[in-house]
LOGU-850207 format. One record per residue (C-alpha): residue number from 1; x, y negated, z. Coordinates in Angstrom, 2 decimals, padded with zeros to 5 digits, m for minus. Example, Ala and Ser with C-alpha at 12.3 -4.5 7.8 and 13.67 -1.06 7.14 Angstrom:
[pt 1 [012.30 004.50 007.80]]
[pt 2 [013.67 001.06 007.14]]
//
This chain:
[pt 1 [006.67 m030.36 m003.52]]
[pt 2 [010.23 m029.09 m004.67]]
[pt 3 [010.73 m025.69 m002.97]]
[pt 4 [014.21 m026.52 m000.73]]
[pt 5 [016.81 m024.07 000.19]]
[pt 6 [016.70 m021.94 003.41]]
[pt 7 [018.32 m023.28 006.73]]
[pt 8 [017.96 m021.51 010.00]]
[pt 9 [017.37 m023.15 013.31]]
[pt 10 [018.35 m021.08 016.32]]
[pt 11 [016.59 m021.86 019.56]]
[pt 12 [013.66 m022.99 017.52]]
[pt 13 [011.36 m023.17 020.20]]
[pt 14 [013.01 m025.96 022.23]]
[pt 15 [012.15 m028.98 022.62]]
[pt 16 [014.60 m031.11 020.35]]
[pt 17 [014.56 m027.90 018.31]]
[pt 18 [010.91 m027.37 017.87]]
[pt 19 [010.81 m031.57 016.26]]
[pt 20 [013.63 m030.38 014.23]]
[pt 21 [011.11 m027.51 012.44]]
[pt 22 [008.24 m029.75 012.56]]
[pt 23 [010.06 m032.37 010.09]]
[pt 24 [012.30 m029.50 008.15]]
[pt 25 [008.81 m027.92 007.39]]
[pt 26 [007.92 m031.41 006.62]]
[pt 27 [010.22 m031.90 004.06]]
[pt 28 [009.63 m028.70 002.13]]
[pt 29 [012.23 m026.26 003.53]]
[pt 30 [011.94 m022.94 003.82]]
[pt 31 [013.19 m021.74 007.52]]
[pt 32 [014.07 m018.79 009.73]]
[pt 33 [013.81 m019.69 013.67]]
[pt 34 [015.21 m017.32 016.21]]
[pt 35 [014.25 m017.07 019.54]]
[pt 36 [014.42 m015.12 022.57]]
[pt 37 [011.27 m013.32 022.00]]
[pt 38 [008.79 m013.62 018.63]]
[pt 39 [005.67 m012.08 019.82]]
[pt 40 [005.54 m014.45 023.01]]
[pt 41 [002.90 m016.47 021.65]]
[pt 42 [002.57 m018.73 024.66]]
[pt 43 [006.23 m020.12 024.06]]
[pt 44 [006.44 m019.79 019.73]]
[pt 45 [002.51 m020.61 019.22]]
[pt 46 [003.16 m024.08 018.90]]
[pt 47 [005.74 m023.34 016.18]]
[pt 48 [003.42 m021.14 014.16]]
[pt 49 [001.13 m023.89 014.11]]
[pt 50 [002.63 m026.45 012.15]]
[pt 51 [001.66 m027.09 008.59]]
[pt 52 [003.51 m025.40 005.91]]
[pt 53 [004.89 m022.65 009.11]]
[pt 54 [002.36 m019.30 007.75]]
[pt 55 [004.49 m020.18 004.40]]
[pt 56 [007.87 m021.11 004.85]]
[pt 57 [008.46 m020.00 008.39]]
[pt 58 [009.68 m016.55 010.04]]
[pt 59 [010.69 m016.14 013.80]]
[pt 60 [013.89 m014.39 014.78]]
[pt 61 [014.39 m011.94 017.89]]
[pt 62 [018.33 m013.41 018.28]]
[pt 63 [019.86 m012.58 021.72]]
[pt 64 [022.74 m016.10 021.56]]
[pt 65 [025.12 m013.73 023.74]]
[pt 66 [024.83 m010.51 021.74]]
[pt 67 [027.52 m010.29 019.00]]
[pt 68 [026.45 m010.06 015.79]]
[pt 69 [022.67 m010.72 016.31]]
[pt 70 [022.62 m013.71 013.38]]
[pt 71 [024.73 m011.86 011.11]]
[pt 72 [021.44 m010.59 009.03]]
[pt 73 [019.28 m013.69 010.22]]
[pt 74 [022.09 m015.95 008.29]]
[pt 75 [022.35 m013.83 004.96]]
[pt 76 [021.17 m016.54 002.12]]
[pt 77 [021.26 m019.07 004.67]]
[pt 78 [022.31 m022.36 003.43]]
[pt 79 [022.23 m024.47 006.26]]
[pt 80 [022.51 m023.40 010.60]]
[pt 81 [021.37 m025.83 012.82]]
[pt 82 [022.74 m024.82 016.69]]
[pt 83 [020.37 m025.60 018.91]]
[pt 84 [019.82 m022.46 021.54]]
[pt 85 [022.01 m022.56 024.51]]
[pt 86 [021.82 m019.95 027.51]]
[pt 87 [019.82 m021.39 030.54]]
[pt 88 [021.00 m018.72 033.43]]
[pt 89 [022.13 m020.64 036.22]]
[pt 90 [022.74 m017.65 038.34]]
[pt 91 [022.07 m017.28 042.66]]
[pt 92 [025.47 m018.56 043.40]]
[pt 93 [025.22 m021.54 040.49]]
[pt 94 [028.31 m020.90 039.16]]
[pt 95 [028.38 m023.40 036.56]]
[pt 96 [031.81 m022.36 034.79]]
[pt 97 [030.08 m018.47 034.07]]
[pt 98 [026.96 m019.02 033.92]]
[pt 99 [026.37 m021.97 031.57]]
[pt 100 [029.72 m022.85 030.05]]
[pt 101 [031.09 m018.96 029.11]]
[pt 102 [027.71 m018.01 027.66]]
[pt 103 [027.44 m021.46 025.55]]
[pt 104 [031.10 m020.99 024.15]]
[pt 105 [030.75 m017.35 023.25]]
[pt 106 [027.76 m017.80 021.64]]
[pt 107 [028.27 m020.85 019.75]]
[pt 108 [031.89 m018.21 018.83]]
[pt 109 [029.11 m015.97 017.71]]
[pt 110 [026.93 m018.20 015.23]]
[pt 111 [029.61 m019.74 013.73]]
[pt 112 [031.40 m015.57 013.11]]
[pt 113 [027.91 m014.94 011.77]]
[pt 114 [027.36 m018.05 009.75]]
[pt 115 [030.98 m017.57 008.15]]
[pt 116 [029.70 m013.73 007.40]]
[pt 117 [027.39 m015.13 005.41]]
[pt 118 [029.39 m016.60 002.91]]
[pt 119 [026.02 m018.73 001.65]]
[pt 120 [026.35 m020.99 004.76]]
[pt 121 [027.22 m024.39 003.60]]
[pt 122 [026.93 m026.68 006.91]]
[pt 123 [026.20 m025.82 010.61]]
[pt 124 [024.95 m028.70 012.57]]
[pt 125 [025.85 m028.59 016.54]]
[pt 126 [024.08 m030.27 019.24]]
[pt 127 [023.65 m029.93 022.78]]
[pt 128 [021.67 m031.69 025.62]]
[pt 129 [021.95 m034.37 028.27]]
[pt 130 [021.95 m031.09 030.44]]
[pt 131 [025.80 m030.47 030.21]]
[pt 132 [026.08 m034.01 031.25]]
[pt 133 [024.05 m033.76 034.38]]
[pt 134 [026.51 m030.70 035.16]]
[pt 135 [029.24 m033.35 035.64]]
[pt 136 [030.15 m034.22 039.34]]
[pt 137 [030.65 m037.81 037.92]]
[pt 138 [027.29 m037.97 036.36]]
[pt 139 [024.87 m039.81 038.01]]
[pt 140 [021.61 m041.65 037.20]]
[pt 141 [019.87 m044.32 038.25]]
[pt 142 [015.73 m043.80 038.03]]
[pt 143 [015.50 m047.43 036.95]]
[pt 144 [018.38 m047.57 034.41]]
[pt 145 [018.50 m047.23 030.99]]
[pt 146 [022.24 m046.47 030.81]]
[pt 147 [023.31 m045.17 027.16]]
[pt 148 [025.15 m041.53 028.22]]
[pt 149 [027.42 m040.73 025.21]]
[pt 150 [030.79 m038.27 024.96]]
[pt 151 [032.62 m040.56 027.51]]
[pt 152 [030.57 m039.09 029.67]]
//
């Protein structure tokens, strides 16, 4: 197997994110993962499992609202994929500063750090069906299988 170029996945140990290592690893690349906290086995073990992860993996401590904290994760990076998003839905639920704020400023931050890197070549963006669910309009049938897309 061809030894690929390094891309970096933050949030790695999501759910959509953690697939997204499994088949990078898959296909040969060599990855850096960040996540809230490396040494919590019981949330990155399942990472650190896959095949080809003792060789071509290495967890990140990366705080997503803490400026700065990719800037040395990204260095020889060629490829970000944006996975993590902040999950603190404070007392009071205040959507607008506790999801949205946090999710801008630190997808502001990743993109500052993967343009700091200069070896960044493409940053891939998702997000979840959560921010949907967020939307007073939103709602969901159990028994439907509507197709939720951007109009939503």
């Amino acid at each position: 197997m061809a030894i690929k170029k390094i891309v970096a996945v933050t949030g790695a140990n999501g759910y959509v994110a953690s697939w997204l290592v499994k088949v990078l690893l898959e296909q040969g690349y060599h990855m850096r993962g960040t996540v809230r906290n490396p040494d919590d086995t019981a949330k990155v073990g399942h990472l650190l499992e896959l095949p080809g992860a003792k060789e071509r993996l290495t967890l990140h401590k990366a705080d997503l609202l803490e400026e700065g904290a990719f800037d040395d994760i990204f260095t020889g990076v060629e490829g970000v994929f944006h996975l993590a998003q902040p999950t603190r839905l404070g007392p009071d639920e205040d959507r607008e500063k506790d999801m949205v704020h946090p999710a801008v400023q630190g997808t502001i931050d990743v993109l500052s750090s993967a343009a700091k890197a200069r070896t960044v070549k493409r940053v891939v963006y998702t997000s979840s069906h959560g921010i949907l669910s967020m939307s007073e309009a939103a709602t969901f049938p159990e028994d439907s299988h509507v197709v939720v897309d951007e109009s939503w």
